[in-house]
C-alpha positions as CSV (number, residue, x, y, z in Angstrom):
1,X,64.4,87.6,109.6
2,X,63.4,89.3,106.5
3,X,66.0,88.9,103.1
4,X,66.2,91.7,101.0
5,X,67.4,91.3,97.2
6,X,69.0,94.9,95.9
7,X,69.7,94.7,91.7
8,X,71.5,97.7,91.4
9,X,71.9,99.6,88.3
10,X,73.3,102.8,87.1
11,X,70.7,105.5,88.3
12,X,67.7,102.9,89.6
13,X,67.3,99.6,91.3
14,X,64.8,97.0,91.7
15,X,64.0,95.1,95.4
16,X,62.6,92.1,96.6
17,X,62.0,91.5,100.4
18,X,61.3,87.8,101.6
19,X,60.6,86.1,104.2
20,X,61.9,83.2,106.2
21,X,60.0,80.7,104.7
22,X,60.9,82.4,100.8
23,X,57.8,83.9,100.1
24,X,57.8,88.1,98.7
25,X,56.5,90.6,101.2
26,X,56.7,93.0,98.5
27,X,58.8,94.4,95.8
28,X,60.0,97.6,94.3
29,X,60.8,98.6,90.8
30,X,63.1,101.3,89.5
31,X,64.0,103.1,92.9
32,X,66.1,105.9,92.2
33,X,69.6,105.5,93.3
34,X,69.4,108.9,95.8
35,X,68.1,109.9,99.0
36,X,64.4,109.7,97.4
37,X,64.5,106.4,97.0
38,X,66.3,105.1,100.2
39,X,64.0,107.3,101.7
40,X,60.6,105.0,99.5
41,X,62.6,101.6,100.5
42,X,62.2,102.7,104.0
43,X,58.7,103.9,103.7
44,X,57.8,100.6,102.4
45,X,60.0,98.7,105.4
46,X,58.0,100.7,107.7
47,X,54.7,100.0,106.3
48,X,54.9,96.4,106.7
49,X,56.3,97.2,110.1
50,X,59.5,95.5,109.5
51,X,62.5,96.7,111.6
52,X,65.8,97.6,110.6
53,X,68.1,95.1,112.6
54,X,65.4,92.1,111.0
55,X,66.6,92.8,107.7
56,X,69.5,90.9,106.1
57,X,70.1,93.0,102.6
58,X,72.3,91.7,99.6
59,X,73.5,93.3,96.4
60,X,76.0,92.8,93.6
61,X,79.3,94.2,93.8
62,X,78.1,95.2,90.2
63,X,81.2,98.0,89.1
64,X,80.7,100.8,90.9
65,X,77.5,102.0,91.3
66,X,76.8,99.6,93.9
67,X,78.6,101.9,96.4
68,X,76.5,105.1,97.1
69,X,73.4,102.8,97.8
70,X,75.5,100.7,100.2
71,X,76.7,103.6,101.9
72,X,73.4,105.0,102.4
73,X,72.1,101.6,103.9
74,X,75.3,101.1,106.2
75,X,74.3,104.7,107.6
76,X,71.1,103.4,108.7
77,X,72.5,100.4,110.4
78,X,71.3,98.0,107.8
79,X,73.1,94.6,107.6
80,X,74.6,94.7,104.2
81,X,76.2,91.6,102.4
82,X,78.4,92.8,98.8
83,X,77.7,89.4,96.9
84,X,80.0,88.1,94.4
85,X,78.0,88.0,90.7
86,X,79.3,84.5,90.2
87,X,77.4,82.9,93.1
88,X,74.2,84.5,92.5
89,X,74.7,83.6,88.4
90,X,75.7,79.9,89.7
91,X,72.1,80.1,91.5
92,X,70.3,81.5,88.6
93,X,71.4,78.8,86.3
94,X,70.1,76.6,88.7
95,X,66.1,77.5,88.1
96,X,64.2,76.0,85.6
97,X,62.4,78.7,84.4
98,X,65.3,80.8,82.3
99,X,64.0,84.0,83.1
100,X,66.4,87.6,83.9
101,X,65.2,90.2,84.2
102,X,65.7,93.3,87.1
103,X,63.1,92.0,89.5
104,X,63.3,88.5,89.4
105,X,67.3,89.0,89.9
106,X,66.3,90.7,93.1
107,X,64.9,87.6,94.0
108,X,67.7,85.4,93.1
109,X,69.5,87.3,95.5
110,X,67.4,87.3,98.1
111,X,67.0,83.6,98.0
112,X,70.9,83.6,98.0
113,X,70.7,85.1,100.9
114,X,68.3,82.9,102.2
115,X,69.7,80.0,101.6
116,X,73.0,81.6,102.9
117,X,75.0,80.1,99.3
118,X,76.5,83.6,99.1
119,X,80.1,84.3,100.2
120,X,80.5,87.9,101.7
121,X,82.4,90.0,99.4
122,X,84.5,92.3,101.7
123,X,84.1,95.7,101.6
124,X,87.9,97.9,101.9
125,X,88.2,100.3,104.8
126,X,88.9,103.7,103.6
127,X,92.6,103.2,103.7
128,X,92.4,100.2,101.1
129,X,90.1,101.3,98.8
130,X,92.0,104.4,98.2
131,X,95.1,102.4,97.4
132,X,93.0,100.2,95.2
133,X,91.4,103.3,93.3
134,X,94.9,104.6,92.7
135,X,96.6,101.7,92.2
136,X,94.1,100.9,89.4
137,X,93.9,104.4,87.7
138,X,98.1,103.8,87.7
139,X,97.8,100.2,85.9
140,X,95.1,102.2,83.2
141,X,97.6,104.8,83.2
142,X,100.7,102.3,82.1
143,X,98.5,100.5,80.1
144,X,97.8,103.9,77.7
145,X,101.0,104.5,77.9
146,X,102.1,101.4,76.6
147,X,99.7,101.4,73.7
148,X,100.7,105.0,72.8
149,X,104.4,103.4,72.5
150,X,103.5,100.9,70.3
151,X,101.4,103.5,68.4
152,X,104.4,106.0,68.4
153,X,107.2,103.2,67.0
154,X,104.3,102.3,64.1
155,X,104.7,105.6,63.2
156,X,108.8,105.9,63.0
157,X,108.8,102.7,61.6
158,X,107.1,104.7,58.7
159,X,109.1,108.3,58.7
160,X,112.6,106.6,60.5
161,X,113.3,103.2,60.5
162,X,116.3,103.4,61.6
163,X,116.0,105.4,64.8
164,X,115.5,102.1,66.7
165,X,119.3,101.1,66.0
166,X,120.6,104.4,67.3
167,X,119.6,103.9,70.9
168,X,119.2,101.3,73.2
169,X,115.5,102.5,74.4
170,X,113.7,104.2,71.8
171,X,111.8,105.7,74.8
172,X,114.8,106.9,77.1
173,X,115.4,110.4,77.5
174,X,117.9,110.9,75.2
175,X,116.0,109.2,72.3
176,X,112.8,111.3,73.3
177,X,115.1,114.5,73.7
178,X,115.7,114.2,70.2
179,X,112.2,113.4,68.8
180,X,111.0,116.5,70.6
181,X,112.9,118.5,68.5
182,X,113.8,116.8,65.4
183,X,110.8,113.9,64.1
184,X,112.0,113.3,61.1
185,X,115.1,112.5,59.1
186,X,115.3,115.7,57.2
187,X,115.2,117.5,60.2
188,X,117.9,115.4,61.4
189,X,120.1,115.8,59.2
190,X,120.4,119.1,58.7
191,X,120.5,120.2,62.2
192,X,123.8,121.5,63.0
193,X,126.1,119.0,64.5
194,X,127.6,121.1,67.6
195,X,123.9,121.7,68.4
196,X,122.9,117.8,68.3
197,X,126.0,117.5,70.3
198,X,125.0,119.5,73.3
199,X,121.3,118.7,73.2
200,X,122.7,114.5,73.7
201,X,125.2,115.3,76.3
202,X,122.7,117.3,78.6
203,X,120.1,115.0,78.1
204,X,122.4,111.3,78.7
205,X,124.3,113.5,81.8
206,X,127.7,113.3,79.8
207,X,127.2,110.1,78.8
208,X,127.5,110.6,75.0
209,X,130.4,113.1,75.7
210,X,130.9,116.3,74.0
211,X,133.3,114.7,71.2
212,X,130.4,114.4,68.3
213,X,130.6,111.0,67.3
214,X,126.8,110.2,68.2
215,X,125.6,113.4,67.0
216,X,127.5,112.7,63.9
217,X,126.6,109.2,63.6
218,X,122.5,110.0,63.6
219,X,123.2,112.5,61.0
220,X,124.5,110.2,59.1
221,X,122.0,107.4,59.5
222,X,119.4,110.2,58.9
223,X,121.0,111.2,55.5
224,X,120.6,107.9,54.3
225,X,117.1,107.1,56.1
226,X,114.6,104.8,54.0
227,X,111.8,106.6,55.6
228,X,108.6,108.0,53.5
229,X,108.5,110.5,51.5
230,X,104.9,111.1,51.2
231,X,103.2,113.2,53.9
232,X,105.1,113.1,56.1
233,X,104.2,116.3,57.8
234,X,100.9,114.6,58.6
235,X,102.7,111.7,60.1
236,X,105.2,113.8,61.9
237,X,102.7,115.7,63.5
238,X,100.7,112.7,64.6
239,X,104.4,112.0,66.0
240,X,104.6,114.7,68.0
241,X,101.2,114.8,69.8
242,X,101.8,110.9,70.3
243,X,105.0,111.7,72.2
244,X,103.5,114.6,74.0
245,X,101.0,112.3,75.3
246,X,103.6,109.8,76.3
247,X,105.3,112.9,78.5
248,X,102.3,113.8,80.0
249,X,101.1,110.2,81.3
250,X,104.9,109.1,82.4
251,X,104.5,112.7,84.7
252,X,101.1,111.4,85.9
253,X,102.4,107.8,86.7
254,X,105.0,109.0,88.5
255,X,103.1,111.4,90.8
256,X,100.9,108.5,91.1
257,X,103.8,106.3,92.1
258,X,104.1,109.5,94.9
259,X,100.9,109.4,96.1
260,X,100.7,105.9,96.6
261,X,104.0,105.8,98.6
262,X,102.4,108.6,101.3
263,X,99.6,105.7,102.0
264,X,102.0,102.8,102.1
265,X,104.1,104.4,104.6
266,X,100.7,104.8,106.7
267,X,100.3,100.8,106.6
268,X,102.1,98.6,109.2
269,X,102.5,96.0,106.4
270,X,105.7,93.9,105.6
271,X,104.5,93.6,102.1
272,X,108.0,94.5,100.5
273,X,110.2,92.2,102.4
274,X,108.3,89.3,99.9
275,X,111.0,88.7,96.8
276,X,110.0,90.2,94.1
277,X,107.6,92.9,95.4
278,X,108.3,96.0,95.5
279,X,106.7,99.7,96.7
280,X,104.3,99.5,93.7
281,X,103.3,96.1,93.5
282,X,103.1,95.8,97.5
283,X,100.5,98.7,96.7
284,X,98.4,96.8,94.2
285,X,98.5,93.5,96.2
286,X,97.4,95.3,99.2
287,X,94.9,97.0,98.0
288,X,93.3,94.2,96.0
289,X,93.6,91.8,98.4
290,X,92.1,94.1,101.8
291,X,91.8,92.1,105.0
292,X,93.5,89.2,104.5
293,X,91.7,87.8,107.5
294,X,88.9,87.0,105.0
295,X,90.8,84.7,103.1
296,X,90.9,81.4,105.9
297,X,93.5,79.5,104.0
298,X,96.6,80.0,101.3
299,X,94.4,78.4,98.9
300,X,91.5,80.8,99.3
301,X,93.7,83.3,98.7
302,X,95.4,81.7,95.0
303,X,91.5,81.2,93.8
304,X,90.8,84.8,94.9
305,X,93.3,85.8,92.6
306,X,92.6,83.7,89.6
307,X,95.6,81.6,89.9
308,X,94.4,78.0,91.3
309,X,93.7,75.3,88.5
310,X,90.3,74.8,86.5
311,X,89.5,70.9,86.7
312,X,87.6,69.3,84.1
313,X,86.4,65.7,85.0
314,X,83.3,63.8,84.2
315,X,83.1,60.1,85.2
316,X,86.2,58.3,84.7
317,X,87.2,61.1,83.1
318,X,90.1,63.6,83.8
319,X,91.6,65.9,82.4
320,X,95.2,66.0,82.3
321,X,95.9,69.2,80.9
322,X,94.5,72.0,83.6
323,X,94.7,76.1,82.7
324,X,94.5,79.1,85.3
325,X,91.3,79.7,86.2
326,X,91.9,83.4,85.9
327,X,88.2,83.9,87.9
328,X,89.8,86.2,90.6
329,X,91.2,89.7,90.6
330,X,92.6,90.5,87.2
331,X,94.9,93.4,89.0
332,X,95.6,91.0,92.1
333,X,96.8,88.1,89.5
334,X,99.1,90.2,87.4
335,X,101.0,92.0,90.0
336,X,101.5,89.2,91.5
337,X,102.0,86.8,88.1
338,X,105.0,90.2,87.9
339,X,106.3,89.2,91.4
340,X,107.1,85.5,90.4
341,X,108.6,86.7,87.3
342,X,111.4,88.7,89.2
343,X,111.5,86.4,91.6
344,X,112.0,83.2,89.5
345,X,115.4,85.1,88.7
346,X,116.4,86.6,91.8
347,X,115.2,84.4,94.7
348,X,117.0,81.2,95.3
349,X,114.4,79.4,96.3
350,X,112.1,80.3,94.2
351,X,114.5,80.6,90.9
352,X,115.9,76.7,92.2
353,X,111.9,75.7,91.7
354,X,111.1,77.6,88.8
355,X,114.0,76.1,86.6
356,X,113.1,72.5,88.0
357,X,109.6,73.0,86.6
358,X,111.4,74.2,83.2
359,X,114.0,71.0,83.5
360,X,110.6,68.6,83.2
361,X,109.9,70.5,80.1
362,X,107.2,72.7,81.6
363,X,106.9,76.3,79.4
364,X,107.8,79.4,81.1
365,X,104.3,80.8,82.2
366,X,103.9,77.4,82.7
367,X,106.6,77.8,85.7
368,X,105.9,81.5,86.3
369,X,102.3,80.6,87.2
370,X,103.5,77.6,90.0
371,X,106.1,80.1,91.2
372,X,103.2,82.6,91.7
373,X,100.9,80.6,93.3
374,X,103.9,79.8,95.9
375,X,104.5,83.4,96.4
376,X,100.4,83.9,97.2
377,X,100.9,81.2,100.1
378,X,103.7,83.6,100.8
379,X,102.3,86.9,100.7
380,X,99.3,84.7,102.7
381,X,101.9,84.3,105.6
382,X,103.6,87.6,106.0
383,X,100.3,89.3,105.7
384,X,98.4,87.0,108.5
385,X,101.1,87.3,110.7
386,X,101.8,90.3,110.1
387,X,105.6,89.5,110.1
388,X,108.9,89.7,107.0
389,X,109.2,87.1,105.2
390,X,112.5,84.8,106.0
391,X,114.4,82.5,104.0
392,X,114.3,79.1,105.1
């Protein structure tokens, strides 16, 4: 059996072939991450007559550029291991010699896989890894939007600080209705009131009403608005793009949120029957988590997502006051750290245990973060067996 150690990089790699007994048969620097340079690894494989099925090949699941070369080997019915970076760092730290550089991390993996230390990273089917990519661009995508918002409310703190008091969600679509017409006070207040009126009644769906008091009631707050009065044409403008940009990503999330429904109603999956998990985060935890078969235990499954407890003890020594480890999937952990926040409220079960935890003085992510790694062992269950979940 021969071990081969792939360092991947952006556009080259560097490869280190051992055998059983860990000595290098030979190595390879900088080989270009294309069809040339499979083509030289094979060249060289073939020169010193080893055979495809002896070959045991490991690389990094190092972002994404790990993928095209792994492709390329499974197509040639290479054995291919997707190593987490953590082991093989774990190993590194290990040697003596304090030495990293491309090729000698080629042969820290190869001697990973020699020694067998690693654990297999899974690699998705196709179905999973398309929810994962779009369930990830959707989490950037709310993410932006968020910091836009908070960008956006900086702003009319500054040209109308008052705007805040005259709706419930500065963001709804009545509120943005009116900021895409009318940014600042001035504006505001001397737009004519029947006009205001209709614009706030189409927009709420006859909730404000036709009679004119809301319309009449932002005039008047506008009138008397302790906003700038220094340029504010540059800040209004800023305003407008700001909110445009809001628009335009709330349209994208929900075609998103569209897209990612047509592939969950593909999956035989009980995901949503789990309290507090819904289409979206059913998506997420899905796509993060891919064969749960991998995962032998619950507890496999709360350190995959970051969730289990760091332990610090030396000697007699313990430590009393443990933190999540947070070493798992950062999009795994939060949609389901989301989960256990709706269903701390909702679930009886789960809502009885979270406010025992809070009774004994425990802080609310404190509580949130045991009700979540309860809700993994869930999601563990229905997911293995492939079955809803049901109340005890």
């Amino acid at each position: 059996m021969f071990f081969v150690g792939i360092d991947i990089a952006k556009h080259k790699h560097d490869i280190t072939v051992l055998d059983q007994n860990g000595d290098a048969i030979f190595a390879l620097t900088r080989v270009e991450n294309s069809h040339a340079g499979g083509s030289r690894f094979l060249a060289s494989l073939t020169k010193h007559k080893i055979q495809i099925q002896d070959c045991l090949v490991g690389m990094e699941a190092t972002g994404h550029y790990w993928l095209g070369f792994y492709s390329y080997l499974v197509a040639h019915d290479f054995e291919v291991k997707v190593i987490n970076p953590i082991v093989t760092d774990g190993y590194r730290n290990m040697l003596i010699r304090k030495v990293k550089n491309d090729i000698v991390d080629s042969q820290v993996i190869a001697k990973v896989l020699m020694l067998g230390l690693y654990q297999d990273t899974s690699v998705a089917s196709e179905e999973t890894l398309a929810l994962r990519q779009l369930c990830r661009f959707r989490t950037y995508e709310v993410d932006t939007c968020s910091d836009l918002k908070r960008k956006a409310i900086a702003l009319l703190d500054q040209i109308f600080p008052e705007f805040a008091s005259l709706f419930s969600n500065t963001f709804g679509v009545s509120a943005k209705e009116v900021l895409t017409h009318w940014v600042t006070p001035e504006e505001l207040a001397q737009v004519h009131t029947t006009k205001l009126t209709n614009l706030l009644a189409k927009a709420s769906k006859g909730r404000f009403g036709k009679d004119k008091a809301k319309a009449k009631e932002i005039k008047s707050v506008a009138s008397q608005s302790f906003g700038i009065t220094v340029a504010t044409d540059a800040f209004a403008f800023q305003l407008k793009q700001i909110l445009e940009q809001i628009t335009f990503i709330e349209e994208q999330v929900a075609d998103l949120d569209r897209q990612i429904s047509e592939y969950i109603d593909h999956i035989d999956t009980h995901i949503t029957s789990i309290p507090g998990v819904g289409p979206i985060l059913g998506a997420i935890i899905l796509g993060e988590v891919g064969d749960i078969h991998r995962f032998s235990t619950p507890n496999k499954l709360v350190a995959y997502a970051g969730l289990d407890a760091s332990v610090k003890q030396s000697g007699e020594f313990l430590g009393t006051q443990s933190h999540m480890s947070k070493r798992g999937s950062p999009y795994l952990r939060r949609a389901i750290f989301m989960a256990a926040t709706v269903a701390s409220r909702c679930d009886p079960d789960l809502s009885e245990y979270y406010h025992k935890l809070k009774e004994r003085g425990k802080h609310h992510n404190v509580a949130v973060g045991a009700v979540a790694r309860k809700l993994t062992h869930i999601i563990h269950a229905v997911l293995t067996e492939n079955r809803p979940y049901e109340k005890r």
